[in-house]
N, C-alpha and C positions, 0 to 999 in steps of 0.2 A: 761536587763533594771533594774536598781535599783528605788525600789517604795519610795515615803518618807512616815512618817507616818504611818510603816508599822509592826507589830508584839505591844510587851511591851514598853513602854519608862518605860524604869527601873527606874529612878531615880524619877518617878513619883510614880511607883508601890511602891517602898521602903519608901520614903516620905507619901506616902498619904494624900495630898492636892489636891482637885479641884475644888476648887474654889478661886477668888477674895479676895474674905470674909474670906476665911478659911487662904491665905494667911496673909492677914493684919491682922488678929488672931495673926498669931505666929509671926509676926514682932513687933507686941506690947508686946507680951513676951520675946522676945530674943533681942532686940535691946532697947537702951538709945535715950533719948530723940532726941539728935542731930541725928543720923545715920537712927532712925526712920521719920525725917522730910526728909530727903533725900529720901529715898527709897518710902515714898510718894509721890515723884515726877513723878516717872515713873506709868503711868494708863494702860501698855499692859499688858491685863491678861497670856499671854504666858510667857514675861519678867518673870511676878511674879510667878508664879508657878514655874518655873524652880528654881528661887533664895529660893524662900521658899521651897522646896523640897529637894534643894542640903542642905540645912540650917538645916530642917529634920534628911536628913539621915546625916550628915557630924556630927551634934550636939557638936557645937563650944561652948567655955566658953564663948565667945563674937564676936561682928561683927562688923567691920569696913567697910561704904562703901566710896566709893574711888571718890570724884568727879573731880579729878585732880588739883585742884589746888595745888598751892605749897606749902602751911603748910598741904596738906595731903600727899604729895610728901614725905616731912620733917619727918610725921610719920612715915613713909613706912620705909624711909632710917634708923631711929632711931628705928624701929623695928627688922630691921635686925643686926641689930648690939649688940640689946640688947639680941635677942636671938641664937644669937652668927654664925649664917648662913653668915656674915660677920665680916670683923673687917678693922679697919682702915688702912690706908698708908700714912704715912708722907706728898708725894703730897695732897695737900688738891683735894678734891671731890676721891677722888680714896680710892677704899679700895678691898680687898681680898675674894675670895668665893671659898672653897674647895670639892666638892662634894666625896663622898666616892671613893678611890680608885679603887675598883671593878668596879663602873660605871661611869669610864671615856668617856661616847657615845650614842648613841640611844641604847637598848634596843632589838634589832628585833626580837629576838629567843623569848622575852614575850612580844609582841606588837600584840594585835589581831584587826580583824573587828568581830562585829556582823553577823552574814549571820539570812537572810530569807530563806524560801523555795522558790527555783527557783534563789536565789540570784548569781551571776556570779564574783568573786574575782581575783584580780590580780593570776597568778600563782605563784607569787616571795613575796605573804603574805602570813600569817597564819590568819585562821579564826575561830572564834568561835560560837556555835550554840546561838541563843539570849536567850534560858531560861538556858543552861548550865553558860553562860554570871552573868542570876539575880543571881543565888545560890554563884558565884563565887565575884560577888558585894556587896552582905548582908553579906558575912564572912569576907569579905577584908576594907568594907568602913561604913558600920553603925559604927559610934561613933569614926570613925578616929581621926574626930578632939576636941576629949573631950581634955578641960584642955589648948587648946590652940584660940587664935583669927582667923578669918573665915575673912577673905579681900576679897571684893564684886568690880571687877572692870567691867566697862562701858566704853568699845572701838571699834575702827572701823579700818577695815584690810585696806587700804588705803585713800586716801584724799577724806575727807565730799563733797558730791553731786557726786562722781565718779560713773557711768552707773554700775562699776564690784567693786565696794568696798562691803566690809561684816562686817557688824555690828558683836562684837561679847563681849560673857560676858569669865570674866576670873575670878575662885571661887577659892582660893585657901587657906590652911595654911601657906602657907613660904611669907613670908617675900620676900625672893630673887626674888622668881618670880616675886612676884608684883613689887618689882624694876625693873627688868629688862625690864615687861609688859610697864612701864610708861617710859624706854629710849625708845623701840623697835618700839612699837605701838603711836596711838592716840586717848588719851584720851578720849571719845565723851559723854561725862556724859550728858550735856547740850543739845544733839543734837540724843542721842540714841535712843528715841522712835521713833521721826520724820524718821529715818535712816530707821529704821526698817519698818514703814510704805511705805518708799517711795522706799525700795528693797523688800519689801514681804519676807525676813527671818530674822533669825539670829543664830549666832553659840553659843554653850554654852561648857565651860570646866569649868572642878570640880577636883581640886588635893589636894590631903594631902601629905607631905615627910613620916607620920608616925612619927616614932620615931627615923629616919635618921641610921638605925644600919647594918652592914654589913649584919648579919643574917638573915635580915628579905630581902634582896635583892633576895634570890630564889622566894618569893611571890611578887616583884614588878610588875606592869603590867601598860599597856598603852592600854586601850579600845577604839575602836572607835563604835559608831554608826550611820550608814553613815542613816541610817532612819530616825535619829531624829535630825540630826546635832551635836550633843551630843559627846564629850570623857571625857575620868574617866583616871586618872594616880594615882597610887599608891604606898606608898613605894619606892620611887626614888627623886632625888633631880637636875640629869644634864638636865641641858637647854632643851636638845633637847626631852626630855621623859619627861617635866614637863611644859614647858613654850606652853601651847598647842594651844595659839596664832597663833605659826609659824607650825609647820610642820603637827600638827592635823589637826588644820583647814584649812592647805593647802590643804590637803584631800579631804576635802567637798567639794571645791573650783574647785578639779580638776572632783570631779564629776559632779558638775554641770555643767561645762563647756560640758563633754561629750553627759551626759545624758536631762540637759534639756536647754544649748545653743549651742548643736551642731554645729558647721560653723558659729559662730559668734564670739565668746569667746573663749580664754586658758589661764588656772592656770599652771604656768612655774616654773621652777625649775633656776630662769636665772636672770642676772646681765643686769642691764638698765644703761650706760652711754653714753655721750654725746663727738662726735670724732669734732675738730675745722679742714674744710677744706675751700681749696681756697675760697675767696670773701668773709669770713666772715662768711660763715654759717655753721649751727650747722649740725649733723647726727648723729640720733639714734642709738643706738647697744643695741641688749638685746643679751643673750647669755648664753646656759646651760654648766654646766661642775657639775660633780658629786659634795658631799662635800667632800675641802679637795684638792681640781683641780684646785684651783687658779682665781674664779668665783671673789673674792676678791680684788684678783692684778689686773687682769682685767680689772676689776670696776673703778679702780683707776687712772688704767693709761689715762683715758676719760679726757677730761676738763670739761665735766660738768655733776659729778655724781648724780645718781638718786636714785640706790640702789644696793646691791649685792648681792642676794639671790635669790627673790624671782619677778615674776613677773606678773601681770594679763593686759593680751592682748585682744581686739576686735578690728571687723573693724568698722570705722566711718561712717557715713555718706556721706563724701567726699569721700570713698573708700579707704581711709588709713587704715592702722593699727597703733592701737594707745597703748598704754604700759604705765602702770602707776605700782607702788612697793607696795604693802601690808603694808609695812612695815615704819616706818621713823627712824632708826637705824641699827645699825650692829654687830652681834653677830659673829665675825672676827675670825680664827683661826691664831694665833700670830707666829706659826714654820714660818722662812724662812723671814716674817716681817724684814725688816732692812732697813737701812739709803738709800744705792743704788737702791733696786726693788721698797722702798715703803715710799719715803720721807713726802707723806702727812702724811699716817694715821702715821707716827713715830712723825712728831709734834706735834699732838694732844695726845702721847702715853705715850711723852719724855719731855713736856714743860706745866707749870698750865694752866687750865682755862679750862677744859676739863674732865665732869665727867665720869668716868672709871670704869666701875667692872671688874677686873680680875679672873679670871677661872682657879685654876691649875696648874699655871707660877708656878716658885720659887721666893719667897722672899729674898732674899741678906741680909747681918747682919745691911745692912745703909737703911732697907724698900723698897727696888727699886727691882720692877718688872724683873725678867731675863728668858729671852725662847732661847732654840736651833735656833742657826742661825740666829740673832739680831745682827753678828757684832759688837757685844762688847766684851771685856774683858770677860774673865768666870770666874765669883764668887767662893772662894776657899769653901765657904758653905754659907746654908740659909736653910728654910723651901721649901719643895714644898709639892705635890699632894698623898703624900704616907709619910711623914714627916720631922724628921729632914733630912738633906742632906750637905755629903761633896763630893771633888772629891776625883775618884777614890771607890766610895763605888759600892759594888756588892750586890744582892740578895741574897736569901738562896740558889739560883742554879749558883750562883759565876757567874751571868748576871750584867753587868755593869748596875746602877741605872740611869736614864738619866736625864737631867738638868730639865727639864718639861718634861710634856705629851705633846706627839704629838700631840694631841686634845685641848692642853691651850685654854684660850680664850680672847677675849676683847667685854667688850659692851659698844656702846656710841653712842648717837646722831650723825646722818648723815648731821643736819644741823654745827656740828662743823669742817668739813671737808672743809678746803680753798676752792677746788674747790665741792665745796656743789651747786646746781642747785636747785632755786625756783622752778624750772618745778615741782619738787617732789611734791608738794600739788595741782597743777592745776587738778582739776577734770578731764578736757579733756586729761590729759594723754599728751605723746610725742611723735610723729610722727616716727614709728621705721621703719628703711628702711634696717637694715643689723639683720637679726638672725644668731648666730655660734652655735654649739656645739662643745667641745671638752673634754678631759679626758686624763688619766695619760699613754701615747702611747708611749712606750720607742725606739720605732722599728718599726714601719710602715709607719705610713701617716705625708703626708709634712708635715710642717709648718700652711700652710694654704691653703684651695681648696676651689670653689666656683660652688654650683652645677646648672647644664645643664638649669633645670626648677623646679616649685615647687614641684613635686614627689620624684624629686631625690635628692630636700633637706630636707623633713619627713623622706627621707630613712638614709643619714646621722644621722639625730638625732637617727631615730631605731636601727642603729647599733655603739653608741659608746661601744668602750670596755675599759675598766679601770683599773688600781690597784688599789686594795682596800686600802683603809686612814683606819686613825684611828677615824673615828668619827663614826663608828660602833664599838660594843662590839666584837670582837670574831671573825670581817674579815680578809680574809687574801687570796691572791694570784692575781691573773688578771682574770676580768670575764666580762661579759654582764652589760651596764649599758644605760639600751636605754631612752635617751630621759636627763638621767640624772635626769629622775623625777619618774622614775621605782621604788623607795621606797614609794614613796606617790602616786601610782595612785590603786586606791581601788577596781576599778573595772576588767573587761580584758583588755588585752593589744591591743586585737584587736578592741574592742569599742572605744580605745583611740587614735591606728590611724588611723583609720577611720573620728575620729575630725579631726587629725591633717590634712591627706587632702583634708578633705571637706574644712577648715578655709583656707590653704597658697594655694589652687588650688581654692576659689568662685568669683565667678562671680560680687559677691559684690565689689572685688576690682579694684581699677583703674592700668589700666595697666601702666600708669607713676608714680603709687605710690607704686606698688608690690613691697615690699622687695626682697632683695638677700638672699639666703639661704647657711652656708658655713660651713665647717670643720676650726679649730684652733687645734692648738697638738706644743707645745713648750717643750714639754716632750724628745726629742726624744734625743737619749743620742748617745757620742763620740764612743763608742763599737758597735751601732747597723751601722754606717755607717764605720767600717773598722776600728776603733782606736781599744785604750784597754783600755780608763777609761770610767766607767759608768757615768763621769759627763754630764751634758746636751751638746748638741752639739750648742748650742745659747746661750742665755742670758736672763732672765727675761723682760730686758728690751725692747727686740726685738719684743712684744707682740705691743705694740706702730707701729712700722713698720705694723706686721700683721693689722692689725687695720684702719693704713693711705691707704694701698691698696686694702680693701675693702671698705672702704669711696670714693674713686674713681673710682671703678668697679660699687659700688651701681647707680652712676652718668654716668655711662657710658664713663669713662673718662680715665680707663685703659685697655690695650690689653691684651690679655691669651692667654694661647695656652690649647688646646683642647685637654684632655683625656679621657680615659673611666671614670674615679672617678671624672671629673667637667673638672673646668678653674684653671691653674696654672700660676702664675706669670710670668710675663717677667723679666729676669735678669736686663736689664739696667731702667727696673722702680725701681726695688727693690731699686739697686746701690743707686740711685739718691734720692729716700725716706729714706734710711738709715743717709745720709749726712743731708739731709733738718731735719728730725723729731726726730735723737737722734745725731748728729755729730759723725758718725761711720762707716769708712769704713766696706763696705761689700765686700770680694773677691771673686770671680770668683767659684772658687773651694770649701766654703763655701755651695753656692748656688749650686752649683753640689749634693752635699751629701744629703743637704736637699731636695731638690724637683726632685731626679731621683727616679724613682717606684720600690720598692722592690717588685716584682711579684709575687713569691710565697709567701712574707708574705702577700700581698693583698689577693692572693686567700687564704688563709687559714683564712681569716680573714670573705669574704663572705663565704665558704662553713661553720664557726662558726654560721654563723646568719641563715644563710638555715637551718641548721640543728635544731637548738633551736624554730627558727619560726616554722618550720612545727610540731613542739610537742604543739603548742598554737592554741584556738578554734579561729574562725573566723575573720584569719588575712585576711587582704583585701588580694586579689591576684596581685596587683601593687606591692605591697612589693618583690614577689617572681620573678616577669616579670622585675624589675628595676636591680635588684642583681643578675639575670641569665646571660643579656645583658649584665654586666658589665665583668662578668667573663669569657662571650666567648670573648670582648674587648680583655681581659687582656691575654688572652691564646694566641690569635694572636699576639699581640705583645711580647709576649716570643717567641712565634716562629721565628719572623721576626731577636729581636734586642738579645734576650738573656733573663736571670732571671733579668737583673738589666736596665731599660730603660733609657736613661741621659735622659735630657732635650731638649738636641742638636735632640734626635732621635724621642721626642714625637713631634717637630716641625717636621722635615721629615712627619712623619708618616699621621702630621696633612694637611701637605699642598698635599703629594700623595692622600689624601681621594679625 
């Protein structure tokens, strides 16, 4: 059980404010006329304390607060630019942000939670005692921000009146972040206290970049404290360790879902769009894939996007489950981005009227943005993420320098997106009837599989496994990545799925409204089925396909044939939805490679999770009953058909049962 409220709230200790009074004290010292009539606006003595204490300990030359309109918008953008955290690009609204080369990623190896006594921690985090925590606050963050301006921003993790949206404050010195805050998020200046009253919290982040210097990156750190709703970042400047909007407060997010809306609520690691089938009507997808997995392209290939990242799910009233985004923008990883997988966001990427911060890219000698595998021309030189650059240049270890980082980025409003979906602000969220998970599987699982019932679609999510991306510091090979939300869940792993199927197995839902639950893996590459190039054995594009066959499975409207790991596609639906949803023969023999069961990699793949689970405290025992079943499945039918099962022979197998 995580307690709230529970041990120091350091930034209080440090600050020393508690009171109202003592508050508006130091805002009539520290603040000008204008920014002091603003922050008079907000009467929640919690609000103020927090901001007067981060304001305390942070001790800014001055304070900016942020009520979103668009000449503070105008600030923001003109702050960053003046303090050099960006700079311009020719396309007008677009300009450039380079984060130090060393921390090109999250942080993990210095990313902590607070612990309580008795407190219970993911086993895939690090944790820190809360008073080792204060000592390690008072020497890293009192007076961080001397000398420079303190941005006070007022936002809300999804659309205003939303049942699971989260009021939240963003404190920050950079410039960038507050930009980014004000593409990513929204704005709620006008509407924050009311929010806050009418959800009973809210989240608070406090970051300085410091002095932005290589050296000082061994002392950067990302704090959480899951007691107070609270994270501190420090000495770091990339998105994902600073902008603590997104993946800090996804945090909180996922704990309270565990811990105190159990079976009603989940904070997701997952892409919400919108698939167009027969008669006109729409169908939800939300869907996890690690980052770096293609949660992105994904997203996009919908008709009617929502978001891609991130997602918060309840059930309704009516018995649905409903899914609404955190978020209303897109912090995009740009590798692989090009004209063919991803012609929308390439419009908005590649044509004005669309404002852009780039992350990373290379700049070209004519200002124009260039990333790995964009399908364009490669630039003989330009600037990127490590500095100047031409081709053919190598490191000090005679390693070929690459055009950008893996990690590049893009940030921009989701409403400029063609197929951009009003749904995205509706409080009541969007009716989701298909969940996926999937992850970077070069060698195993089909295409796509759809599981039995709702246990043994929590068990697919528990066991994606992954190649590590580069949007971590320091990963590297193929490992466990369950849920795809296993970096942000702060508590155990067994507390978590324990939600998961309390929420896709309750009683709360209506049984013509129950989502489908399904594996996705377009990863799977020409060498793991018999060839010899490691390219993919599909097409980016063929995610479209996966997508239209479970749009029609959710409805009841396609046949499967029945394995141990779910329902697999019938060939001649496939066929027939390749032709209709991208004009692309599908052959015979395609569909052979992809969906016959590699056996022994299956098993190797449950006896992976057996093994890891039973080293984790109080996994439900469903977990181990769903995964055992499966692999005596799998064991019989190697014995029957062989190590390698067609299609032809799971049909046999299915109609002998």
């Amino acid at each position: 059980m995580m307690k709230k409220n529970e041990g120091i709230d350091i930034v209080s200790e440090i600050g020393g404010i508690s009171s109202s009074e003592g508050a508006i004290q130091l805002f009539e010292e520290k603040m000008d006329e204008t920014n002091l009539s603003r922050i008079k606006q907000i009467n929640n003595t919690e609000v103020l304390l927090k901001v007067a204490n981060a304001i305390a300990m942070c001790r800014p030359e001055s304070i900016f607060v942020n009520t979103g309109s668009e000449s503070d918008r105008q600030f923001i953008r003109e702050l960053a630019l003046k303090k050099g955290e960006e700079s311009k690009l020719p396309m007008d609204g677009h300009t450039i942000h380079y984060d130090l080369k060393e921390e090109q990623g999250r942080i993990i190896d210095r990313t902590y939670y607070f612990t309580n006594p008795g407190d219970l921690v993911s086993s895939l985090a690090n944790e820190i005692d809360r008073t080792d925590a204060l000592a390690d606050i008072r020497e890293k963050m009192i007076g961080i921000m001397s000398g420079m301006v303190m941005v006070i921003g007022f936002y809300i993790r999804g659309p205003v009146g939303a049942p699971v949206s989260n009021p939240a404050l963003e404190i920050t010195s950079s410039a960038y972040v507050s930009h980014s805050a004000e593409i990513l998020y929204r704005n709620a200046f006008a509407d924050f206290e009311e929010q806050v009253e009418r959800l009973g919290h809210f989240y608070t982040n406090i970051h300085s970049e410091g002095l932005n210097r290589p050296e000082d990156l061994p002392d950067a750190r990302v704090y959480m404290d899951r007691s107070y709703q609270t994270t501190y970042s420090v000495n770091c400047t990339y998105a994902g360790n600073t902008l603590l909007l997104k993946k800090g407060n996804h945090r909180f997010s996922v704990d309270r879902s565990v811990y105190e809306k159990k079976g009603d609520e989940l904070s997701e690691h997952m892409f919400i769009t919108g698939i167009d089938g027969p008669g006109g009507r729409i169908t939800w997808v939300t869907g996890a894939a690690p980052s770096g997995c293609g949660k992105t392209t994904t997203a996009m290939v919908g008709n009617h996007f929502v978001g891609d990242d991130l997602a918060q799910l309840w059930i309704s009233e009516d018995g649905s489950v409903r899914s609404t985004n955190p978020e209303c923008g897109i912090f995009g990883i740009v590798e692989d981005v090009n004209r063919q997988g991803d012609p929308i966001l390439m419009d908005c990427l590649r044509k004005p009227g669309t404002e852009v911060i780039w992350s990373n890219v290379l700049i070209d000698e004519n200002g124009v943005p260039q990333w790995f595998g964009n399908g364009e021309e490669t630039p003989r030189k330009g600037i990127n993420f490590q500095g100047p650059w031409q081709q053919g240049m190598t490191d000090a270890s005679g390693k070929p320098v690459p055009l950008s980082h893996p990690n590049s980025r893009c940030t921009l409003a989701s409403s400029a997106l063609a197929n951009y979906s009003d749904a995205a602000e509706d409080p009541e969220g969007v009716e989701t009837r298909v969940i996926t998970y999937s992850g970077r599987d070069s060698d195993t699982m089909p295409p796509v599989w759809v599981a039995k019932d709702s246990d043994k679609g929590v068990v697919i999510g528990a066991c994606i496994v992954s190649a590590a991306t580069a949007t971590e510091v320091g990963a590297t090979g193929v490992r466990r990545a369950p849920w795809a939300n296993a970096p942000f869940i702060p508590g155990s792993l067994g507390d978590y799925m324990d939600a998961q199927f309390k929420f896709f197995g309750s009683s709360k839902l209506a049984e013509d409204k129950r989502p489908i639950l399904a594996g996705l893996n377009y990863f799977l590459t020409r060498e793991a089925r018999g060839g010899t190039s490691g390219k993919l054995l599909g097409e980016k594009r063929d995610v479209k396909v996966w997508l239209a066959w479970l749009e029609r499975r959710a409805h009841r409207e396609a046949d499967a044939i029945e394995t141990p790991i779910g329902y697999l596609p019938i060939y001649d639906d496939l066929k027939r939805l390749f032709r209709e949803i991208i004009e692309k023969e599908y052959p015979q023999n395609l569909y052979i490679k992809q969906f016959s069961l590699y056996v022994d990699n299956i098993l190797a793949r449950i006896d992976l999770q057996i093994e890891a689970y039973q080293k984790e405290e109080n996994i439900p025992a469903r977990l181990f009953e769903v995964l055992n079943k499966q692999r005596e499945a799998m064991l019989a039918l190697k014995e029957k058909y062989g190590s390698i099962v067609l299609p032809s022979d799971l049909l046999k197998a299915q109609f002998e049962s």
